[in-house]
N, C-alpha and C positions, 0 to 999 in steps of 0.2 A: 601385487602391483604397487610400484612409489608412483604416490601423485603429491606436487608438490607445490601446487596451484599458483603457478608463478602465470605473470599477466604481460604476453609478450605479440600482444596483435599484431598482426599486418593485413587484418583484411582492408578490401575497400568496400566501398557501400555497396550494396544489392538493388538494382535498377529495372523495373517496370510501367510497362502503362494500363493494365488489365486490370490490377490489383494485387496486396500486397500486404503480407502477414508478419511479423515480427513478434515472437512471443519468447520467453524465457528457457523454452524445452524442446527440442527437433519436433515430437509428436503433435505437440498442441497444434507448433506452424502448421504442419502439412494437413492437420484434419482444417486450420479454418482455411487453409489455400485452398482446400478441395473443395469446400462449402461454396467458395466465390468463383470457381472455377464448372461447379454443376447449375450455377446461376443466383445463389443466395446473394445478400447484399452485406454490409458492413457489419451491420446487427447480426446475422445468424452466423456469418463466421465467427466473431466474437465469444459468443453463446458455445458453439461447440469447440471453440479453443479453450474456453474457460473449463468446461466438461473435462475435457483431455487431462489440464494441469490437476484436478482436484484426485485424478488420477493418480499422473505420471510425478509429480511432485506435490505429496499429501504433507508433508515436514512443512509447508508453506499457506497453505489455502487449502478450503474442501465447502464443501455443504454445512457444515455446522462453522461458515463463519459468513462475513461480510463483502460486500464490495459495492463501487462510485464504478461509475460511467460518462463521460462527456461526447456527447454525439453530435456528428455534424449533418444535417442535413441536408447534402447539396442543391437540390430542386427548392427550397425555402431561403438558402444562406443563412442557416439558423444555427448556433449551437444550444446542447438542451444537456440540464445534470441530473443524474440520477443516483438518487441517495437511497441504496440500497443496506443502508446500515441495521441493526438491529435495536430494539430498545432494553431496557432491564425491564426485571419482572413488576409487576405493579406491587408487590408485596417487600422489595426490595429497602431497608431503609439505615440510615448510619451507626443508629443505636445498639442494632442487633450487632452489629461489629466490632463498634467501641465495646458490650457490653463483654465480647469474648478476648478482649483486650488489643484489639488491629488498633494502632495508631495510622495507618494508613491501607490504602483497598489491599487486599492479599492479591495475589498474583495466580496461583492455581488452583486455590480452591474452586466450588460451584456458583460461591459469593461475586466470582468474578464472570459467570455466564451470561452472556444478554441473550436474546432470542437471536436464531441466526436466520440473516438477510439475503443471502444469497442468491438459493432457489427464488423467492419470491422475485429476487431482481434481476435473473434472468427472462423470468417471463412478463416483466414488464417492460423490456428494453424490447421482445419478440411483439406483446401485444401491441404497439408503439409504431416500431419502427421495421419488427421480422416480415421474411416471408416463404420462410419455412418450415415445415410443423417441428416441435421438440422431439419429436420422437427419431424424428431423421438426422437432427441435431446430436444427439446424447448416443448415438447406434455407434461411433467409432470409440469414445470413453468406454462405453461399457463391454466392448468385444475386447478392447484393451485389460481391461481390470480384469475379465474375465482369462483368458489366454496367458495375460503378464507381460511382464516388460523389463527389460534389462536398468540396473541400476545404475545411476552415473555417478561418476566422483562426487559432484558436488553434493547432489541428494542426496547420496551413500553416507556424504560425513554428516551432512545435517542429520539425516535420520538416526545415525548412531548419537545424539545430543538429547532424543526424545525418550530412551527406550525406559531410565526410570520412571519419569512420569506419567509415560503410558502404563506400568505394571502397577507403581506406587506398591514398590516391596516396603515391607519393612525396612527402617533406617532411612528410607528417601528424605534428604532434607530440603524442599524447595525456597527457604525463606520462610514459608507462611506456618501458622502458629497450627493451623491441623489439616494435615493433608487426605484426612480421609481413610481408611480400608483400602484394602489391596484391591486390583483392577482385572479379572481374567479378559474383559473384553477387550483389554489393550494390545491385548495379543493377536487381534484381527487388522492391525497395522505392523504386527512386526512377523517373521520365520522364526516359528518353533522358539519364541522368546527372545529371539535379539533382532538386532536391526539387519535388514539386508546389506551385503557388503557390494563396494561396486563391483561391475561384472555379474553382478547378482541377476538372476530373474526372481520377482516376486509376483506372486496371484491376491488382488484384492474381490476374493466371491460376494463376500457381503455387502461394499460398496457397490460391485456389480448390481447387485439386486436394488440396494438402492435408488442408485440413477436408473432403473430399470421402472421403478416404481413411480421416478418423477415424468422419466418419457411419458409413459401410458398416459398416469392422472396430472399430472402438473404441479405446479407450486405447494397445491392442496395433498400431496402427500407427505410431505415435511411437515405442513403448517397443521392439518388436522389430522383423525383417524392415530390409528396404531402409532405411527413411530411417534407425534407429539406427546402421545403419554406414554413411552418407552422415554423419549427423554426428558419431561419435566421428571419421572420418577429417578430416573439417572443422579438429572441435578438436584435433589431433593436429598437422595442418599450419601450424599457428599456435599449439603448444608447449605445450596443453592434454594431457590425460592420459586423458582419457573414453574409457571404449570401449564395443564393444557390451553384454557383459556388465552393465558399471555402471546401464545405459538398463535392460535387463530384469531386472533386480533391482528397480526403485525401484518403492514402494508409498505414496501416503497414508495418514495416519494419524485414529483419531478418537479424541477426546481430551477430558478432563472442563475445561470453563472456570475460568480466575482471576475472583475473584466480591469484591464490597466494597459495603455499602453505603454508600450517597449521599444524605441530603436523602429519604428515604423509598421511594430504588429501591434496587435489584441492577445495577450494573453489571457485564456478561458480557465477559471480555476471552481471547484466546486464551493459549493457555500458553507459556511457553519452548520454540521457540525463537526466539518472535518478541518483540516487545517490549510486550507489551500491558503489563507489569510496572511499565511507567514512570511509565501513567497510573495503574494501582490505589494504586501508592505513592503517588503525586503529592496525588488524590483524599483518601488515607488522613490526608493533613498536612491537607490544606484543610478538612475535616470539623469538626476543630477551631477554626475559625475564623467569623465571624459576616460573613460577604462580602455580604450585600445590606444590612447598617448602612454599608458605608464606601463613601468616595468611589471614583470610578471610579480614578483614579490608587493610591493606597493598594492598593484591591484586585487591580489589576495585579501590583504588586508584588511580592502575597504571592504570587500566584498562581505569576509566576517561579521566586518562590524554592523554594516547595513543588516544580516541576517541575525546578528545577535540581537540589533531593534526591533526585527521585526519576530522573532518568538518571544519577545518579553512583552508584547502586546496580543498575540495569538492566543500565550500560553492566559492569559488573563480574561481575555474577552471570548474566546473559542469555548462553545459550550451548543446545548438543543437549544435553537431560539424559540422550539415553541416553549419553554420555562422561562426564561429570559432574554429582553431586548436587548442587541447588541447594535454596537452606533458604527454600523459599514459605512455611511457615508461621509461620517467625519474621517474615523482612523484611515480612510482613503482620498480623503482632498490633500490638494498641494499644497495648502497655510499649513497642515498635521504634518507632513513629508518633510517641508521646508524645517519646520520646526522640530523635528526628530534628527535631520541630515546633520544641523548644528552643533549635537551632540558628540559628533564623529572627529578624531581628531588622531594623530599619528602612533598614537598611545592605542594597544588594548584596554577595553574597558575593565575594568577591576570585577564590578557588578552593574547591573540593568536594571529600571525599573519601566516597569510598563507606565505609558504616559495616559493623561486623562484628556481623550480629544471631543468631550461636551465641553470643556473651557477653552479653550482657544481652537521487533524483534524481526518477523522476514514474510516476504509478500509476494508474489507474482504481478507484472504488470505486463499488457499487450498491446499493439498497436496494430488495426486492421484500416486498409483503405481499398475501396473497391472501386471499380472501373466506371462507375456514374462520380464518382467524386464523393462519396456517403463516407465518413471515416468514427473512426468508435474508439477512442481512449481509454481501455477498461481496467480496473483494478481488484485485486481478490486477495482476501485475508482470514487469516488464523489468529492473526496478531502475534503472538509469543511462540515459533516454529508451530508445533501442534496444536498452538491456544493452552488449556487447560493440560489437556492431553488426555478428558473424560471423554470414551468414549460409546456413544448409544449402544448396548449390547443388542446384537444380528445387525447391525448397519455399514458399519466399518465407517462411522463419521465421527471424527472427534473435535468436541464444542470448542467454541474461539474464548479465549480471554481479554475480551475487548473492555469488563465492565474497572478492568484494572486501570482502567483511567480516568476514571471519577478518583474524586477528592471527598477525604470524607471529613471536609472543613464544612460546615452547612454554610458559611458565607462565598463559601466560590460560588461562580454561572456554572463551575462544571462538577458541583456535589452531585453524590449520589441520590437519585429519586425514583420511586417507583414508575415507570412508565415512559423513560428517559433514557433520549441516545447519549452516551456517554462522546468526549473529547477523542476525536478521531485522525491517527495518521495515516492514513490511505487518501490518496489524491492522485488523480490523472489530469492532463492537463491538455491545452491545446492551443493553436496561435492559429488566428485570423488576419489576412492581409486584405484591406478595401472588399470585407466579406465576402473575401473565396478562401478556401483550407490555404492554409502555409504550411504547417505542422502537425502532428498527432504524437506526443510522445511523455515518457514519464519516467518516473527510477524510484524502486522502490527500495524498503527496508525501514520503518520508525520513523525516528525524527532526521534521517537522511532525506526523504522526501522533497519537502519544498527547497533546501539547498542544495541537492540537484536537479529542481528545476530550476535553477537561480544560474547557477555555476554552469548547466550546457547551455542555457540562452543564450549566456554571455560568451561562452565559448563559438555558438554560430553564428550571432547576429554583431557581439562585437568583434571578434580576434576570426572571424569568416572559416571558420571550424566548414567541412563536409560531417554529416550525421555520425557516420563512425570516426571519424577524428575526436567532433566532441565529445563521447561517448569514453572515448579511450584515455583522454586525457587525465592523470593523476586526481584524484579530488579530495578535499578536506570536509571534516566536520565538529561541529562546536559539540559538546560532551552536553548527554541528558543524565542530569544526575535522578532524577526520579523520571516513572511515568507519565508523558503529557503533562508535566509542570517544569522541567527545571533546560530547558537543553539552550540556556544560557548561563551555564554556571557559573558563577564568580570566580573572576581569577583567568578569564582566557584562554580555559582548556581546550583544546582545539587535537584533533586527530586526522594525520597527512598519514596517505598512504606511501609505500616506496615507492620512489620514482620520480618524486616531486626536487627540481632542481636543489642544489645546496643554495646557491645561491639567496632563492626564494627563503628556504629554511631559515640561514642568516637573517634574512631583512626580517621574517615573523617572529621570530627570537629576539630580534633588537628591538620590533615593537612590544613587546612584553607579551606574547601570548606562549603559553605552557603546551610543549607539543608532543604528542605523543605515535609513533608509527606505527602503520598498520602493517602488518605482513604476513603472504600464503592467506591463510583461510582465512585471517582475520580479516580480509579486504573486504570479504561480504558485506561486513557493515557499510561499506562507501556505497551501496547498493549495487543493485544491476537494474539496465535499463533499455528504455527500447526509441528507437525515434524514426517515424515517416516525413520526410519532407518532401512539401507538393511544389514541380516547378518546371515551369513552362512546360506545360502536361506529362511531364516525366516524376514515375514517385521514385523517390531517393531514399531506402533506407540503411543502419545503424542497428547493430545488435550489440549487448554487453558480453564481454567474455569473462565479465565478473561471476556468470550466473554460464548454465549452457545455451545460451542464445546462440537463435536463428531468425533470420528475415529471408523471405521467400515470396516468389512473385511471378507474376505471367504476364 
């Protein structure tokens, strides 16, 4: 089969009043449609869509990694975040990696494992706000894993991206200075040693049993018992630090949202230690600016530039606050806005420096909304396609490389430290109108994240975008030169996918910013993404065709 992942939508939005699922992959949709359709609420669809993807696209998210939640409450008008992220091991520290000569976090080694958040943060978003047991949740993932399931282009090419890392044959060069001994359990995510091709069916038995393990017992099968010492020994074996202890200690957190308005919403963004920071900053400059008078080039522009301000303060200040205070209340007043907006001028900036305002790789994201009004912005991560790509031997789960984002400068908020959630790109997001839903929506993929939440806001709330309009339109992104520190590179680097007018191109070009096009498979990076919007009791949504998105509804 040619696939040649050209991006030529015409759908229209997908419209309900019952409720209403959007997620990355046909299956995950329809398992949490069903959830909301047999009576569950926002939360347990969510919960068994998230199940389904750790499945149906494991090259993205799984059990051994992380994920945020922002939920809306309807009967409270409340939104609530849930930092379901993972910590490093308490044993973790920067010496030992300097001493083996890392100049910076390795990327695949076990050095870059934190404990993984997931499970734990499914069953706290269930204990919370579910009202259906896990075990009837997790019954369509695991009949899938077991049975199999056809592989799609998209997945199909990711997962042929992972198959070294999962074997770790000899010769594998990842970047990092030792990759460890060869991996047979890697072979419990690939056919007979390679990666499934599309058209493929593939059988995950082991993850089967897995998720089979968490229906029964809950959270507590990951975090203690058998599989936590199958993988602190895992990560152990391949120079990681985790042990069992650090697995039974870790807990979810729930947390009061980063908030700004916008054009007549509330934008809901999660807290540090993730980076929702970037976008309310980013939002905070653009506010000031009259973006549906200008040309589309122009307000490209400015839009960069506001988003280059606001990672050069994320990237600085974004870190665990329980290690360090970080000052939300300043880097979010309008004297800091006012005074960062200043900075912005017709010119791409050369370089960025994050300001001092005490003085003056691929992700799944979903959007569920149900027929009470309850909606669940949830996000799920691997971080680097498979993370690691170590995986628990009999589990079929391979651990995330999330701790790849610590800095191993001991003067950053975001070094590495034993017991510490490292700087985080996964963020979901949501918008409030005179506290009823407006929206539910997000776009994942790294440091694409908060500038496409930035770019579809603005594409619905200024230039009156419909969900899949905004969703469709062309998007740009400013270039991370490292991990979690650098995605305001000096110099303007900027990457437009095709499609994006010449016109536009010219005026970015004459502002000085260095551009680079995306095309076919390399659009993934612009993320994919999903968007509910609530109005006049009709939910309205947007699926990415970046990704195999579906929205579905009753």
């Amino acid at each position: 089969m040619n696939f040649e992942f050209a991006f030529h939508s015409r759908r229209s939005c997908v419209m309900a009043t019952r409720g209403l699922v959007a997620t990355s992959q046909p299956l995950a949709t329809q398992a949490g449609l069903r959830v909301l359709q047999e009576g569950g609420n926002a939360a347990d669809a969510a919960v068994a869509a998230a199940a389904m993807l750790c499945v149906v696209e494991p090259t993205s998210n799984g059990l051994g990694g992380d994920m945020f939640a922002l939920y809306f409450d309807a009967a409270k008008k409340r939104v609530h975040a849930l930092n379901g992220s993972g910590r490093a091991a308490k044993a973790a520290n920067i010496a030992e990696l300097r001493a083996k000569g890392y100049a910076k976090m390795p990327r695949y080694t076990a050095a870059a494992v934190t404990v993984p958040g997931a499970a734990r943060g499914w069953e706290a978003l269930l204990t919370k706000f579910g009202s259906v047991p896990m075990a009837k949740l997790l019954a369509p993932a695991i009949e899938t894993a077991e049975k199999g399931f056809g592989v799609t282009e998209w997945i199909g090419a990711s997962w042929a991206l992972g198959v070294e890392k999962l074997l770790r044959r000899p010769g594998w060069k990842s970047g990092d200075l030792d990759n460890g001994p060869e991996q047979p359990s890697g072979n419990e995510l690939l056919l007979q040693g390679r990666a499934p091709k599309p058209g493929e069916i593939i059988r995950l038995p082991e993850l089967a049993k897995t998720l089979r393990g968490v229906s029964l017992a809950g959270a507590d099968y990951i975090y203690t018992g058998l599989f936590a010492r199958k993988c602190a020994e895992h990560v152990q074996k391949y120079g990681g630090w985790l042990t069992p202890e650090d697995m039974s200690l870790h807990e979810s957190t729930w947390e009061e949202p980063l908030t700004c308005q916008y054009r007549g919403v509330t934008l809901h963004e999660c807290p540090p230690n993730g980076q929702g920071l970037a976008a309310i900053l980013a939002l905070n400059l653009a506010q000031g600016f009259d973006l549906a008078a200008m040309d589309e080039g122009s307000r490209t522009h400015l839009l960069i530039e506001c988003m280059r301000l606001g990672f050069a303060d994320a990237q600085r200040y974004v870190c665990d606050p329980a290690f360090c205070e970080i000052p939300i209340e300043q880097l979010c007043s309008e004297a800091y806005s006012e005074a960062r907006r200043a900075l912005i001028s017709e010119r791409a900036a050369e370089s960025v420096q994050a300001g001092d305002p005490l003085s003056g790789s691929d992700t799944v994201y979903f959007s569920v909304v149900d027929g009470a009004g309850n909606a669940c912005s949830f996000i799920q991560s691997n971080y680097m396609g498979m993370g690691t790509g170590l995986v628990v031997p009999g589990t079929g789960v391979s651990l995330q490389n999330r701790g790849a984002l610590f800095s191993l400068d001991e003067n950053h908020p975001n070094a590495l430290a034993g017991g510490k959630r490292p700087y985080h790109t996964i963020i979901p997001a949501m918008t409030t109108r005179d506290g009823e839903l407006h929206a539910c929506f997000g776009i994942m993929g790294g440091h694409m994240q908060p500038q496409g939440h930035v770019q579809v806001l603005v594409n619905m709330l200024d230039l009156g975008l419909n969900p899949q309009q905004a969703l469709d339109a062309p998007r740009w992104q400013l270039v991370a030169s490292e991990p979690g520190l650098g995605a305001n590179e000096p110099g303007g680097a900027v990457l437009i996918e095709e499609g994006l007018r010449e016109e536009t191109r010219a005026t970015l070009e004459n502002c000085g910013h260095k551009l680079r096009e995306l095309k076919g498979f390399e659009r993934i990076h612009a993320g994919g993404g999903q968007v509910i919007l609530k109005q006049d009791g009709l939910l309205i949504a947007g699926s990415d065709s970046r990704k195999d998105g579906q929205a579905a509804g009753w």
